[in-house]
C-alpha positions in Angstrom: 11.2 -9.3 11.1 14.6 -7.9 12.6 14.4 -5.5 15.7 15.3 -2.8 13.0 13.9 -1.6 9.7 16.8 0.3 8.8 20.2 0.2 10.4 21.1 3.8 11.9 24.2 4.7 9.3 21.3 4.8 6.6 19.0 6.7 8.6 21.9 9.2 9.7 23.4 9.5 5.6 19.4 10.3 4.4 18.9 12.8 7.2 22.0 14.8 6.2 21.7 14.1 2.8 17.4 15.6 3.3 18.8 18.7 4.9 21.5 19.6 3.0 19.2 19.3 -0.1 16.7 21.1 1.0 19.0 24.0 1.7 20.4 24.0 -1.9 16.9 24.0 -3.3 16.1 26.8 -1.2 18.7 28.8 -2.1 18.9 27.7 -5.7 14.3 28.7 -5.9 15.3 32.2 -4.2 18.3 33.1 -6.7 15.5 31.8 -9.7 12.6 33.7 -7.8 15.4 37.3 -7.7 16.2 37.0 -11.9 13.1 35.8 -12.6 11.6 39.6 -10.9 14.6 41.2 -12.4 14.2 39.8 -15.8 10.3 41.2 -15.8 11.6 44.6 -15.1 13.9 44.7 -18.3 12.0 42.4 -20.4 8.3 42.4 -19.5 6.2 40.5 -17.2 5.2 37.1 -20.3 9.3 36.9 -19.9 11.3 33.4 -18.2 14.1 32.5 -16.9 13.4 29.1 -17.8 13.0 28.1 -20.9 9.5 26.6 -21.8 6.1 26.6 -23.9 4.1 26.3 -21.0 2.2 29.8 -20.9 4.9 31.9 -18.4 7.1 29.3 -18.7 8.6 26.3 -16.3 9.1 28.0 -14.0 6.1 30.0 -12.4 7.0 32.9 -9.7 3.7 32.2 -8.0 4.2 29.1 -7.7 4.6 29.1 -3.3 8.6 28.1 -3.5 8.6 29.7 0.1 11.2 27.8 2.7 8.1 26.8 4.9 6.9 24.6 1.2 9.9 23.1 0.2 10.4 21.9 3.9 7.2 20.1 3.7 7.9 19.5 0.2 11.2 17.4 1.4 9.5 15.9 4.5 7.0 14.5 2.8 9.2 12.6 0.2 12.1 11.6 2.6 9.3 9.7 4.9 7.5 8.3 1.9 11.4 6.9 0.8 11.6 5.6 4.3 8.4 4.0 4.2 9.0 2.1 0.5 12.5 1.0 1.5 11.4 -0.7 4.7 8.5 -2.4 2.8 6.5 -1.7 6.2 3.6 -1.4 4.5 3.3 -5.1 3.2 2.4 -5.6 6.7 -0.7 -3.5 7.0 -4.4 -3.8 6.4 -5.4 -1.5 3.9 -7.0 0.8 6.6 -3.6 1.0 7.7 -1.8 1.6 4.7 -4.7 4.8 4.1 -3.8 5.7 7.4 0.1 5.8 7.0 -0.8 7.8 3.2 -3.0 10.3 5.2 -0.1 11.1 8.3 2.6 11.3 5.2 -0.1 13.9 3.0 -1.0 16.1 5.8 2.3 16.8 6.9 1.4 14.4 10.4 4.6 13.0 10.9 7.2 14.2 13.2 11.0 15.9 11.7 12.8 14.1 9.4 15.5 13.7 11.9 17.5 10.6 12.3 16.5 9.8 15.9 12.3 10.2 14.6 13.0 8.4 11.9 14.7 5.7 14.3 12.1 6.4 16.9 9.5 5.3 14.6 10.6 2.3 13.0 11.4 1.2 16.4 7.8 1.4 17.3 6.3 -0.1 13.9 8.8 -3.1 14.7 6.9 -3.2 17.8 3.9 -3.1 16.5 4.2 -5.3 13.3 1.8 -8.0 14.9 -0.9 -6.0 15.6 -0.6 -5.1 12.0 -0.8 -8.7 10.7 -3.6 -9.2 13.5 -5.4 -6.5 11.5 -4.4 -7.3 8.0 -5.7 -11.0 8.6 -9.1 -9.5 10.3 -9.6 -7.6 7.4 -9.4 -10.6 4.5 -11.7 -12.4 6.9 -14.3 -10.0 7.3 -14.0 -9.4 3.2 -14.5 -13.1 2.4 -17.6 -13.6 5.3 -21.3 -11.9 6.1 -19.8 -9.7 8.6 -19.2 -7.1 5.3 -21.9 -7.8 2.9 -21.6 -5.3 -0.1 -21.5 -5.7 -3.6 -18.1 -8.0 -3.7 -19.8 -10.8 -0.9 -23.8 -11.3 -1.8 -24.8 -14.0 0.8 -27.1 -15.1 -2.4 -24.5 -16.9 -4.0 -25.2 -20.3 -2.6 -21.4 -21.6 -2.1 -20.6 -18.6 -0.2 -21.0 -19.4 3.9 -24.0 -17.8 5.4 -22.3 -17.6 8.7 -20.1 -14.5 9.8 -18.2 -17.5 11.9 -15.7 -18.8 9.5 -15.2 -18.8 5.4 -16.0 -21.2 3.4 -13.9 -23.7 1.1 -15.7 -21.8 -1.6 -16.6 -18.2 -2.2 -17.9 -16.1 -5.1 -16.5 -12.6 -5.0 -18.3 -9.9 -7.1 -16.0 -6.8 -8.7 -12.5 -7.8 -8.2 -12.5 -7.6 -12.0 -13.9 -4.9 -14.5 -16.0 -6.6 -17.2 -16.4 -4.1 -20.4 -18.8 -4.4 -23.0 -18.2 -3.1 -26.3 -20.5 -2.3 -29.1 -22.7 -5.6 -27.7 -19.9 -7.4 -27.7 -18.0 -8.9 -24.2 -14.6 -8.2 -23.6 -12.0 -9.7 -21.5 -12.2 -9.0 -18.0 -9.0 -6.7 -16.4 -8.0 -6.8 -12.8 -9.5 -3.3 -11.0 -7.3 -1.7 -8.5 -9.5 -3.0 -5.5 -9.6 -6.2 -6.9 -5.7 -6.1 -7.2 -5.5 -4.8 -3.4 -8.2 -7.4 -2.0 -5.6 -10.2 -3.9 -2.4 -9.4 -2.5 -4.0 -9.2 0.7 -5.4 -12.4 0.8 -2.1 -14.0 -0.3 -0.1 -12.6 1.8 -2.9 -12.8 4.9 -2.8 -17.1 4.3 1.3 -16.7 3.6 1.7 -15.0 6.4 -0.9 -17.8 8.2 1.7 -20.7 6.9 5.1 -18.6 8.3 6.0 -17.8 4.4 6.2 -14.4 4.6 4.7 -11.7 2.1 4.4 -13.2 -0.9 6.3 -10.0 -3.7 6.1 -9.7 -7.6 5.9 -11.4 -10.0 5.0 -14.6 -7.0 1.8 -12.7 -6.1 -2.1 -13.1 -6.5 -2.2 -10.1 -8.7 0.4 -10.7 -10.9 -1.1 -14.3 -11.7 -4.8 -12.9 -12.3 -3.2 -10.4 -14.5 -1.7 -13.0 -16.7 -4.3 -14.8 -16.4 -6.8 -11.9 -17.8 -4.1 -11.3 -20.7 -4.1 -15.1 -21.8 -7.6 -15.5 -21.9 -6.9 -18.0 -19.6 -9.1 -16.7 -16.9 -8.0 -19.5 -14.4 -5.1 -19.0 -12.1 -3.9 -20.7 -8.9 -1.2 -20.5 -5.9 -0.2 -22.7 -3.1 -3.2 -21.9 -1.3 -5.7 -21.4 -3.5 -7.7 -21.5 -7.3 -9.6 -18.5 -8.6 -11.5 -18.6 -11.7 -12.5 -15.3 -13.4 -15.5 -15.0 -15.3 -16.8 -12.2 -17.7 -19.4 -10.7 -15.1 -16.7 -9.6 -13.0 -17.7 -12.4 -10.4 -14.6 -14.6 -9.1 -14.9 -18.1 -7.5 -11.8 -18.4 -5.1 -11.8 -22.0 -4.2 -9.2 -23.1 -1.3 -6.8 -26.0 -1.6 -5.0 -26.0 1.2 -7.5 -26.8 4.0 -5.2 -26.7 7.2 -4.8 -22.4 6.1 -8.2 -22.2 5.9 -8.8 -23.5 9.0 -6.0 -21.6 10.7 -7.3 -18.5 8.7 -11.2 -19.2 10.3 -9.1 -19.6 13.7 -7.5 -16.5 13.8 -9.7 -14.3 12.9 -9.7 -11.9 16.4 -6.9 -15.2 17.8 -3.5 -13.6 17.9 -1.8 -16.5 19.2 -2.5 -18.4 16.1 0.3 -16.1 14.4 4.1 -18.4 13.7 5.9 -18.0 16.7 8.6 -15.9 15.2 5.8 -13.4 15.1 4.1 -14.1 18.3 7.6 -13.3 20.1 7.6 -10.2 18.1 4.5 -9.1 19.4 5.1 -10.0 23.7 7.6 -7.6 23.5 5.5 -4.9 21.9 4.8 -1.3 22.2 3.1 1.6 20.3 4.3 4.5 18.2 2.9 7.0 15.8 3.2 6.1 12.0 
């Protein structure tokens, strides 16, 4: 990864572009919010200025169109834009992704200035292998005894009983939903953990072999996907086979060894990360975001 996200011009241009935008709407929501109180007067209050069959209307004077609103309003999309464009998030563990969501929901995150915004790509730059550190952690700690739940049952007897490394082998409960329907079984269909839990692996053993995140229509997901709408049930990557069968279990079986091995190795290892990475990280440091 570069030492920048998004070059500065970019960051400058959606900055303007957030406030100017945000100034029109608030002006264009007061003028609305001024006829729509005028038009009661004349007309009655079940009266709009827009037109619409949705009880008062599309537009609704209590919705809270108040400056303080549509500020947030704006903040909140112009970081989530920010966040999707710099694809930041391919890096994360899921606990980071829900953290991320949660700064972005509750209004966490600092202005929507252009220095922040540079400010804070700067620091997730810094911190991108931490983030692969705990993305990697994560698929280990899924696929071993250190998380036993209803997706890893250490009674499934080709799934390692040690919380020290994963096996070539492991059965993996609930990635899929299987339906039943009047008696009769239907074809499995991907759930959204089970789609999360597969683009992290892939990308956790890509990231492992210095591929880099593995995107549509390349990924895990995608492939189980077809693989559930061909009746195939049976898909594979570069790293690994899975087989899907109709009681929602999956048997991931892993083909290339040496990944496996460096997977089992890193788990808590940082300096089994490519060394493109591993530069990365020595010249680290830690922001908000």
């Amino acid at each position: 990864m570069g030492t920048e996200l998004m070059p500065r011009q970019t960051v400058v241009a959606l900055a303007m572009a957030n406030r100017q935008i945000e100034e029109d709407a608030a002006k264009g929501f007061a003028a609305l919010e001024d006829a729509q109180k005028r038009l009661q007067v004349a007309f009655g209050e079940y009266t709009n200025v827009v037109p619409g069959d949705r009880g008062h209307g599309a537009f609704d004077p209590k919705y809270p169109h108040s400056r303080e609103a549509l500020h947030k309003h704006f903040k909140k999309r112009a970081w989530k834009y920010v966040v999707q464009e710099t694809r930041i998030m391919e890096f994360c563990s899921q606990a980071e992704k829900t953290r991320i969501q949660k700064q972005i929901e509750s209004d966490a995150l600092p202005e929507f200035t252009a220095d922040t915004v540079m400010e804070t790509l700067a620091g997730l730059v810094a911190r991108t292998p931490q983030m692969l550190d705990e993305a990697i952690a994560e698929v280990f700690k899924d696929l071993t005894p250190q998380l036993v739940t209803q997706r890893w049952r250490p009674t499934y007897a080709t799934n390692e009983k040690s919380g020290a490394k994963i096996g070539r082998k492991v059965i993996v409960s609930w990635l899929f939903h299987a339906y039943t329907f009047s008696g009769k079984s239907e074809w499995p269909t991907l759930t959204d953990h089970g789609r999360t839990f597969l683009k992290s692996l892939h990308n956790a053993v890509s990231l492992l072999d210095g591929q880099g995140v593995v995107r549509h229509p390349l990924d895990a997901a995608t492939k189980a996907d077809a693989a559930c709408r061909s009746h195939e049930l049976l898909f594979e990557t570069a790293y690994f086979t899975a087989k899907i069968f109709r009681n929602a279990n999956c048997h991931i079986t892993f083909t290339r060894m040496d990944i496996l091995e460096r997977l089992n190795k890193h788990a808590g290892n940082a300096t089994d990360l490519p060394k493109q990475q591993q530069e990365t990280k020595d010249n680290g440091a830690t922001t908000k975001c």
